[in-house]
N, C-alpha and C positions, 0 to 999 in steps of 0.2 A: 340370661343364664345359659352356660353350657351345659351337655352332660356326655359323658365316655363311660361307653360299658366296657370293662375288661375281661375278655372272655379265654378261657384258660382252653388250650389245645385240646380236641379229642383223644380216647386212650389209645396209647402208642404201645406199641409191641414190647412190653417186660418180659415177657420167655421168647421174645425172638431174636434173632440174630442182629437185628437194626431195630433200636429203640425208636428212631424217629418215624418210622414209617406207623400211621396208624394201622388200629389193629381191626378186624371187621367190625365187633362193636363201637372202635374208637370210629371209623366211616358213619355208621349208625346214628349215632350220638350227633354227630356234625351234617347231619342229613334233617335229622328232629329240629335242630335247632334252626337252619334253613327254613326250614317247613311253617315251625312255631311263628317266627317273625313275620315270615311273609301273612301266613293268613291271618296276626292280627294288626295287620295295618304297621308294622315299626318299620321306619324309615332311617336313612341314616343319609348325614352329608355327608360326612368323610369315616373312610376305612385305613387304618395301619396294621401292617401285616410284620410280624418278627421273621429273623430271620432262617430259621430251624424248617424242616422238610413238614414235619408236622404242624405248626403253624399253617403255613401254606396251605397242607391237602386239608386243615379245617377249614380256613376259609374259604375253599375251592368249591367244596360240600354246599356251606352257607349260600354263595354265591351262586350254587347250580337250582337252588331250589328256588330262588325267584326268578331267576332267566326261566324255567320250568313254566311260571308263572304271567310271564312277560309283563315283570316289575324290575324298574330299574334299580342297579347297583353301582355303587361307588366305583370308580378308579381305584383298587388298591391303591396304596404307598408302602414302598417297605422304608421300614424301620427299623434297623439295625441295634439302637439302644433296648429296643426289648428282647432281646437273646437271654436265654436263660445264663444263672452261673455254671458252671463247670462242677457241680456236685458229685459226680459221677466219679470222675476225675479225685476228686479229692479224697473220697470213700477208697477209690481202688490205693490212693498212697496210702492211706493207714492203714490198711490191711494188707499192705507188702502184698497185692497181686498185680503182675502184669495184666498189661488189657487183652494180650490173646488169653490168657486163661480166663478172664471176668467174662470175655464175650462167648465163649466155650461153654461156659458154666449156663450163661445166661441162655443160650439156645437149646435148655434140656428142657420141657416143660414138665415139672413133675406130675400132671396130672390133678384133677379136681381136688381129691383129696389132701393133698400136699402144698398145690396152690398158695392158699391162704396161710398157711403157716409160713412159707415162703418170706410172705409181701410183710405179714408181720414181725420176721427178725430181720426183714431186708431195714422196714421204718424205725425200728429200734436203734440201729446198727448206724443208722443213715439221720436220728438224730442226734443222737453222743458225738458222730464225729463233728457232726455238723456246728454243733457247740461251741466245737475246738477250735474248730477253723472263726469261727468268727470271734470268738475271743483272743484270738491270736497265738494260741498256744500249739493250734497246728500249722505249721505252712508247707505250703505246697509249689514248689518252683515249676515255671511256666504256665499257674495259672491265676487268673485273675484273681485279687485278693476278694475279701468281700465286703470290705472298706469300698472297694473300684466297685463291685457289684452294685453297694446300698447308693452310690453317688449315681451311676449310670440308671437306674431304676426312676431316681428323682430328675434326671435329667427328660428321660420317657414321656413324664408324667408332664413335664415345662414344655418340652412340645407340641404336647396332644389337646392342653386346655389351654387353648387360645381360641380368642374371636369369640364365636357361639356357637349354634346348633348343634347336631348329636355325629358325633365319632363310636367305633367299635375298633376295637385293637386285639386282636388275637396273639397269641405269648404264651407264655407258662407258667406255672404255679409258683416258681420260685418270683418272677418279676410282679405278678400280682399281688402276690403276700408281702412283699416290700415294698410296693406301692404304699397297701392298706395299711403298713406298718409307719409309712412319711404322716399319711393323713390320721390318725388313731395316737401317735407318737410313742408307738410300744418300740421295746428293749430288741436286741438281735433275736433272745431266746425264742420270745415270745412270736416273732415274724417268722422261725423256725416250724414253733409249733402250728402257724396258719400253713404255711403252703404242705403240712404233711397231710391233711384233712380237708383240703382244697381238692374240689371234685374235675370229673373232666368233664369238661365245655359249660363247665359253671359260672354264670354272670356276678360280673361285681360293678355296681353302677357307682360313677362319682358325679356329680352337678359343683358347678364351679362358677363364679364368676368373679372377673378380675383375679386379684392374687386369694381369694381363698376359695379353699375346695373341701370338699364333705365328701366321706363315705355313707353314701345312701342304703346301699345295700351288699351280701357278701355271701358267694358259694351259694346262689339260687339256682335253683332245676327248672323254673317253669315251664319247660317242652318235654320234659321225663317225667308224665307224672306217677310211670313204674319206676319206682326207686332201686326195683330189682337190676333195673338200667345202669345206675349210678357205680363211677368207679375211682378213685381215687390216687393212680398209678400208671 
């Protein structure tokens, strides 16, 4: 029996100017979870890493904290099928904003107070479209449908669980929530509402052998156990 943890990027810069770069707590986050693995003995044979910037500096994080340790780590492999969808993208066509003005917008940070209200008409906003687009009622030229999206997800997933032993795949909320959505066999909506509640650098464990595979487990902290930590964006 195999198993693949899927662990969802640290949090990237939402009020910055470059979403992908992680943010100091998204560093943080992906530093614990480093830390957590190494000292309770998890091992891993193989590592696949997406292709996004933040992807990367999480598993850079992970990977600094057992060299720290002088415990060995995998070869990354990148893996290109776990790139997230183009949500972004799709949100800025419905809302007729060009992307210098969304990234304009985006590098104002309102401040603690405003914050939160922010994130929460950003996720509101960000599932009504998101509805759309996967029912087909929006589309978006030049980018990926999310037909290509749910196939590429599944394609991810045929890669990773072959042979045995333990894999870690670093990615994003959106690829992991559609994974769990192949394996669970939930609706588009429903894989919508997983990746908006889908935490950063949150484990989702699958054990697989042969052609089937189980969600074990989904959106675990175990190296935050200040949930104050915890962020979802």
């Amino acid at each position: 029996m195999g198993e693949l943890v899927l662990v969802r990027h640290g949090q990237a810069s939402f009020f910055g100017a470059d979403y992908d770069e992680l943010s100091p707590l998204g560093r943080e986050q992906a530093s614990a979870l480093g830390r957590h693995w190494a000292s309770h003995g998890v091992r891993f044979d193989s590592v696949y890493v997406g292709p996004r910037r933040r992807h990367q500096h999480t598993h850079d994080l992970v990977a600094a904290a057992f060299a720290e340790r002088g415990l060995p780590w995998p070869v990354p492999q990148p893996l290109a099928a776990l790139d997230e969808h183009d949500g972004v993208a799709v949100l800025k066509h419905a809302l007729g904003r060009p992307a210098a003005e969304h990234a304009a917008m985006a590098a104002v940070d309102p401040g603690e107070a405003g914050r939160e209200r922010v994130v929460r008409e950003f996720f509101r906003r960000y599932r009504e479209v998101m509805r759309d687009w996967a029912n087909g009622t929006l589309e978006v030229p030049g980018v990926e449908p999310w037909t290509a999206f749910r196939t590429r997800s599944l394609q991810a997933l045929d890669a990773m669980c072959v042979g045995g032993g333990s894999a870690a795949a670093f990615t994003s909320g959106g690829l992991v929530s559609s994974a769990a959505g192949w394996l669970l066999g939930l609706d588009a909506e429903r894989v919508i509402e997983l990746s908006a509640v889908l935490r950063n650098t949150a484990l989702s464990e699958v054990r697989y052998s042969g052609q089937r595979r189980t969600l074990v487990s989904f959106n675990a902290l175990p190296h935050l156990p200040d949930l104050r930590a915890a962020t979802a964006v």
